[in-house]
N, C-alpha and C positions, 0 to 999 in steps of 0.2 A: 504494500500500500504506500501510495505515495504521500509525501508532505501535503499537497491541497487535499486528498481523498480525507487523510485526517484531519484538515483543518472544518471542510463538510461537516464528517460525523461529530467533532464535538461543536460545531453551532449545531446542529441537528437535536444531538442529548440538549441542549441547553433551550429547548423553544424554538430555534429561529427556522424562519421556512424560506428557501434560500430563493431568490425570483431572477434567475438571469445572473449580472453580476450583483444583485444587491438582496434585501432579504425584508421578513415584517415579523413582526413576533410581537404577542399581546402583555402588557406589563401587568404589576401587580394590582395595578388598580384599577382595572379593566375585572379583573378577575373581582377584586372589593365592590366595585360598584354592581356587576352583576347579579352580586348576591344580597345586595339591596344596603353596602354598607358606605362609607367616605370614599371621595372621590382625590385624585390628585393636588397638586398647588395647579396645577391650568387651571384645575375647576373654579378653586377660589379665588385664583386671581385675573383669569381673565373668562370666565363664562364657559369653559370648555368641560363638555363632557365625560368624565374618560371612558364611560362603556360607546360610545362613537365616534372615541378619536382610534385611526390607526398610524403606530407605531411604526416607521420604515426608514432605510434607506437605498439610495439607489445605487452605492457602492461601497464595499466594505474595507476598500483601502484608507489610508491613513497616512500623512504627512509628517504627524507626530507620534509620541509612544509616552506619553503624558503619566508621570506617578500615580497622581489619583484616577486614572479611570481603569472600572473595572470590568470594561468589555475584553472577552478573550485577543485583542489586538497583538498579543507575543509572535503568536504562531501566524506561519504564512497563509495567506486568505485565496479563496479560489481566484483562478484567473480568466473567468470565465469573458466574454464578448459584452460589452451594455449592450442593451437591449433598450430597441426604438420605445418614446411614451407608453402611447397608448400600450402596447404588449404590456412594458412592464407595471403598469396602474393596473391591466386585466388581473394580472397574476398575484400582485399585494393586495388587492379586493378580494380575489377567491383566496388566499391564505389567511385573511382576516377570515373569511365567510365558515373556511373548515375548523378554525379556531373553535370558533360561537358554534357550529352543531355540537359539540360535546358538553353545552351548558342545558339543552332542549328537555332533557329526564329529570335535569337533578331539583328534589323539592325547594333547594337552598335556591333557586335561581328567581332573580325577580321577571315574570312575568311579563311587565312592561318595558322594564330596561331589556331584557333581553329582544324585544320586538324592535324598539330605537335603533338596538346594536347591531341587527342586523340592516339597518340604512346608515352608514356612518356618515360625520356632517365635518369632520375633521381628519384631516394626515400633518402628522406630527415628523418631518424629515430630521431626527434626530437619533436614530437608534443607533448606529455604531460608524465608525470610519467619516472622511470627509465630502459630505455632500458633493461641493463642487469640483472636486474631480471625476466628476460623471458629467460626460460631453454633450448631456441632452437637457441639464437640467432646467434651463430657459422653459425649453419646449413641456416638459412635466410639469413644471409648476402653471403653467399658462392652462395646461390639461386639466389640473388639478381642479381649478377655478371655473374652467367650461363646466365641469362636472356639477357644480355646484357647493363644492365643498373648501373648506378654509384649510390655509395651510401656517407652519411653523415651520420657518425652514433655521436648524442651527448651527454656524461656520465656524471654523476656527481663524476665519479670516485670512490664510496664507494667501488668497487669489482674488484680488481687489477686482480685479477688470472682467472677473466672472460676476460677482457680487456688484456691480453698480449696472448691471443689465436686470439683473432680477425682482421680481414684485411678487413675493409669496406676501401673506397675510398680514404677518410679525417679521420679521429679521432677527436672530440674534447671533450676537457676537460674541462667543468665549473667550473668556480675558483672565489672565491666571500667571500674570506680571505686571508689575511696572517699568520693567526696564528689561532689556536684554540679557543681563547676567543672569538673572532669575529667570527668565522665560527659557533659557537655552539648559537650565538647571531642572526645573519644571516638568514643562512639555517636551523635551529631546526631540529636537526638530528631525528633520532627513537631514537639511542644508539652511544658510542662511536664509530665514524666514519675515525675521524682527521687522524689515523695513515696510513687507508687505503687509505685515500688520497693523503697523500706524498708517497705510495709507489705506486700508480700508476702515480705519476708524477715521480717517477724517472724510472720508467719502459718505458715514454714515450719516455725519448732520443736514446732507441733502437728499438724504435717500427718501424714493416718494411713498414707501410704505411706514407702518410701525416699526419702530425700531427698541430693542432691549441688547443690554449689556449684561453679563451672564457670569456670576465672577463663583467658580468653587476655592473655598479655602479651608487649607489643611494645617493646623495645630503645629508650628513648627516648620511650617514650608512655605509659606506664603501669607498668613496672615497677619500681617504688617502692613504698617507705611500707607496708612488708608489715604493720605494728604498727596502720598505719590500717584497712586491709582486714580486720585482724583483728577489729576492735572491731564494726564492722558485722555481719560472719559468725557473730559470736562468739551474737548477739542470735537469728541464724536457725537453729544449734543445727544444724548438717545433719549428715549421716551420715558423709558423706564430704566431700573437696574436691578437685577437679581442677585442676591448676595447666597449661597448655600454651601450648606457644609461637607466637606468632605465625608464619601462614606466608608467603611471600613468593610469591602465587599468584594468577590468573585477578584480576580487577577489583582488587582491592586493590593490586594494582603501579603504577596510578597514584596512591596517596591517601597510601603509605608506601615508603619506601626499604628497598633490600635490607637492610639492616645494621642494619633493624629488627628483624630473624629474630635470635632470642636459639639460644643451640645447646644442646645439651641440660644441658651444666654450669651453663651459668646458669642453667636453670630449676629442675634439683635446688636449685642454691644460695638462688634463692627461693623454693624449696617448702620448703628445712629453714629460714629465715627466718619464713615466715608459719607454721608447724607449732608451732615453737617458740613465741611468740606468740599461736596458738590454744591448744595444748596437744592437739595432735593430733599424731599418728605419720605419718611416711611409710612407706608399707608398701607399694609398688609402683612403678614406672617402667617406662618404655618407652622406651628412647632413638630410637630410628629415629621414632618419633611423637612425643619432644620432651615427654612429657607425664607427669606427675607426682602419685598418688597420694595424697593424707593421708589418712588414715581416725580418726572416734571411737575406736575398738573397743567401737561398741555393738553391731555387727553384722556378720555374715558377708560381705565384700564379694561371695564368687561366687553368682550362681543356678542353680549345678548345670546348667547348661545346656548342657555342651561334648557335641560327638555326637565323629565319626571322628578320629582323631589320621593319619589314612594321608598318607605325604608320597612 
């Protein structure tokens, strides 16, 4: 068996259903909500569903090799062809759709939500590797939209001149330095990356969609210097900014120590740090997600999105 045959089977064991070169796999809170319990921080902070958001991306390669994330990203990833929009939108709709038949028997299952979930109203392009290096993504997220459905798309920014053609629903931008030395410490880039990162952060303050800044911090690795991260952000002007905590999960448990996981008081405490700093509000949290809201108030953070409340 080769290196990609194994890289397959354990996304395989792990949920993911692999569509072309990219893949969908349902989170836990899709699973929560079906069964008629909480929903994610989308839900609460911007209107999003999560038993009708679907989870994907359109390739599973990766630019960076980042401490805290704890997608299987080690091992080598299939090398499969992208695959034209519409195919691969077919193919993450029917991998969500076979997901949701195995919720249809069980008594635990809400009724209603499970009806919703099978019309989903969201695609969250954030599930593992970097979006835009996938050569169709224009044309997917434009697809996205015909369909009728909102998107999240999340970058890590290395590809400015891909990202200032794009119009998903939100934008956001993962930000997990202030400076170079940190970010090359951090994220472990391929190659030098840094420059393209402040020029899609200054491309962001004109971008014509939503915009959010997306910052995970780890106990020991990056959560500092809130005044320096401000100075940066401050330049890309976003809508919002997300502050959330590092989690102590799947791969990442060899690269950082548990007691990197900050708890939810520290991460208010650094999100009323860098807000201040910004001169942005904190207007939302989530403690059980560890994750921290600031908003401009230039803009409504919800999109009306919420369907059934039945618990």
């Amino acid at each position: 068996m080769d290196s990609q045959d194994q890289a397959r089977q354990t996304l395989t064991r792990q949920g993911y259903h692999l569509v072309g070169s990219g893949a969908v796999k349902p989170c836990l809170w899709l699973n929560r909500s079906l069964r008629g319990g909480d929903q994610c921080y989308k839900h609460h902070f911007y209107g999003i569903s999560s038993h009708r958001c679907v989870q994907m991306t359109p390739t599973l390669e990766c630019n960076h090799l980042c401490l805290h994330c704890w997608r299987p990203i080690d091992d080598p990833v299939p090398g499969n062809e992208p695959m034209e929009p519409a195919a691969l939108l077919d193919g993450i709709l029917q991998g969500q759709s076979k997901f949701l038949s195995g919720y249809g028997g069980a008594k635990t299952t809400s009724v209603n939500r499970l009806a919703e979930a099978r019309k989903p109203r969201h695609v969250a392009i954030s599930l593992m590797g970097e979006p835009t290096l996938y050569p169709y993504l224009k044309e997917f997220i434009e697809l996205i939209g015909k369909r009728g459905l909102t998107s999240f798309l999340v970058s890590n920014g290395t590809n400015p001149d891909v990202l200032d053609d794009l119009r998903p629903t939100q934008l956001y931008l993962s930000l997990n330095a202030p400076d170079e030395d940190m970010y090359r410490r951090v994220c472990q880039p391929t190659t030098d990356l840094w420059p393209k990162i402040l020029e899609s952060l200054g491309l962001l303050s004109e971008h014509k969609c939503r915009s959010v800044v997306r910052m995970t911090v780890a106990r020991g690795l990056n959560m500092e210097r809130p005044e320096d991260f401000a100075r940066i952000i401050r330049a890309a002007e976003p809508d919002f900014v997300e502050v959330k905590a590092y989690m102590h999960l799947g791969r990442s448990r060899k690269r950082l120590e548990r007691k990197a996981m900050p708890d939810h008081s520290e991460v208010l405490g650094y999100a009323r740090a860098l807000g201040k700093a910004l001169g942005y509000e904190l207007e939302a949290e989530v403690p059980l997600s560890r994750v921290a809201l600031l908003s401009s108030g230039r803009i409504p953070r919800s999109l009306g999105l919420q369907e059934s409340q039945e618990l």
